[in-house]
C-alpha positions as CSV (number, residue, x, y, z in Angstrom):
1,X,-114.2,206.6,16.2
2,X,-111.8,206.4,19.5
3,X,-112.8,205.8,22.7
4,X,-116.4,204.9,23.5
5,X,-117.4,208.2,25.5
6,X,-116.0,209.9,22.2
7,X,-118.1,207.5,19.9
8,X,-121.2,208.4,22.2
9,X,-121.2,211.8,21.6
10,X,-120.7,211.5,18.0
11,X,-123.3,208.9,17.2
12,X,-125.9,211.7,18.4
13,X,-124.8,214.5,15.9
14,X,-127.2,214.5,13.3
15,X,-125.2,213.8,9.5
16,X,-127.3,216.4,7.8
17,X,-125.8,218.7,9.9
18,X,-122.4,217.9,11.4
19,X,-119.6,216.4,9.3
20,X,-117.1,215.6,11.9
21,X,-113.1,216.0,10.8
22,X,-110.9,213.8,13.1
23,X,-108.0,215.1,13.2
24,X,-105.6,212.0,14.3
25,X,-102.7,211.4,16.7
26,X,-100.2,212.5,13.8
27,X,-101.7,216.0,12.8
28,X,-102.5,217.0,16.7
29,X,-98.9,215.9,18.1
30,X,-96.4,216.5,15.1
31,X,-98.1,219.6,12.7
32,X,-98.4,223.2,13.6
33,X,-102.0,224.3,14.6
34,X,-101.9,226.5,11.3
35,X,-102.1,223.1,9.7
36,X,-105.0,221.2,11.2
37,X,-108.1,221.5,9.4
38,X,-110.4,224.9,10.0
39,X,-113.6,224.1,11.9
40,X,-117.2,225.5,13.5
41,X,-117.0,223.5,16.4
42,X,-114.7,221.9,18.4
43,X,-115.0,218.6,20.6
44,X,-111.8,218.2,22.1
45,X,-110.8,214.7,24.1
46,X,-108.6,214.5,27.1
47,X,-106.3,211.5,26.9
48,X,-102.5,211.5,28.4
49,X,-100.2,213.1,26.4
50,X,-102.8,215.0,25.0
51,X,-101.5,218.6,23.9
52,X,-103.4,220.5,26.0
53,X,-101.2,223.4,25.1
54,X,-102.1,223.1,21.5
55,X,-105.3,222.7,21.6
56,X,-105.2,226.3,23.0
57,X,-103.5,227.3,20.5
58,X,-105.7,226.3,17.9
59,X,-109.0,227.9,19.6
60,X,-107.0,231.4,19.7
61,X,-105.8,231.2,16.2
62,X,-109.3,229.9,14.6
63,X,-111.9,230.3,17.7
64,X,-114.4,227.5,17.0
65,X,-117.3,227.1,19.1
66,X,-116.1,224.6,22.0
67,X,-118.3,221.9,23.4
68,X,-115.9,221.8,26.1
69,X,-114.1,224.2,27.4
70,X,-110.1,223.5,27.5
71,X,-109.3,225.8,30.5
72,X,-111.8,223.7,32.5
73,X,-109.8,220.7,31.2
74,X,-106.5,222.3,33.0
75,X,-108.6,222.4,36.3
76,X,-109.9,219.3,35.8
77,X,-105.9,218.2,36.0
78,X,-105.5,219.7,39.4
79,X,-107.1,218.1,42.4
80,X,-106.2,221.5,44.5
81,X,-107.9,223.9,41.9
82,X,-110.8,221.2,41.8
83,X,-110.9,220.8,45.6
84,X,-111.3,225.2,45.3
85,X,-113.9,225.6,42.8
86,X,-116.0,223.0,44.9
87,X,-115.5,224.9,48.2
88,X,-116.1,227.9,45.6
89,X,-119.3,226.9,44.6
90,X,-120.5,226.3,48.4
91,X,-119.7,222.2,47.8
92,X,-118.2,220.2,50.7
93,X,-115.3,218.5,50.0
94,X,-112.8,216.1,52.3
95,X,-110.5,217.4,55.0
96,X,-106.9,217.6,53.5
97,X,-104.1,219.2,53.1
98,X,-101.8,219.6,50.0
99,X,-97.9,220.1,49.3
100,X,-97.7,223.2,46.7
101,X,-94.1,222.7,45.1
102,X,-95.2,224.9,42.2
103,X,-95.9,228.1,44.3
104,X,-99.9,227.4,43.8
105,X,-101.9,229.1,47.2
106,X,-105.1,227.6,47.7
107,X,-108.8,229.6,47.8
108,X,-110.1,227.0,50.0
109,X,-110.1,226.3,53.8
110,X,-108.8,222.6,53.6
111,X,-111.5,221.9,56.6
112,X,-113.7,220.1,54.2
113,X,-116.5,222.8,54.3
């Protein structure tokens, strides 16, 4: 069942009560979300070239309950949005600086505290 942090967390769901539907590289990257199979609950994998995008799609079209949340995912991407919800959240994190070619302004101080 794909990688083995995926495999993990689906050895653990109880059969009498989950059935998990995999939806496959084919359905996620080539079909329209108002093709992929309806579901309660969603456990969505990062991998590169994943569809992030998608993904989104699908939760606003069919709003499952998400075992992880996809607009965390997109921070997760970002070492500066990172870097500001650790500074956020009163975490210190290393001096540095970053190079915003995409118009993002930071939250944080870049002083590491």
């Amino acid at each position: 069942a794909g990688p083995k942090p995926m495999a993990a967390i689906l050895e653990r769901l109880d059969a009498e009560t989950f059935e998990p539907v995999y939806f496959g590289d084919k359905l996620i990257l080539n079909e329209p979300v108002e093709s992929w199979p309806v579901c309660d609950v969603l456990i969505a994998f990062y991998s590169n070239g994943y569809p992030l995008e998608k993904a989104e799609e699908y939760v606003s079209l069919r709003q499952p309950y998400l075992l992880n949340d996809l607009k965390m995912q997109r921070t997760l991407m970002d070492r500066r949005r990172v870097y500001d919800l650790l500074e956020e959240c009163g975490i210190d994190v290393p001096k540095h600086v970053f190079m915003s070619r995409d118009g993002y302004v930071s939250s944080g101080t870049g002083d590491g505290k």
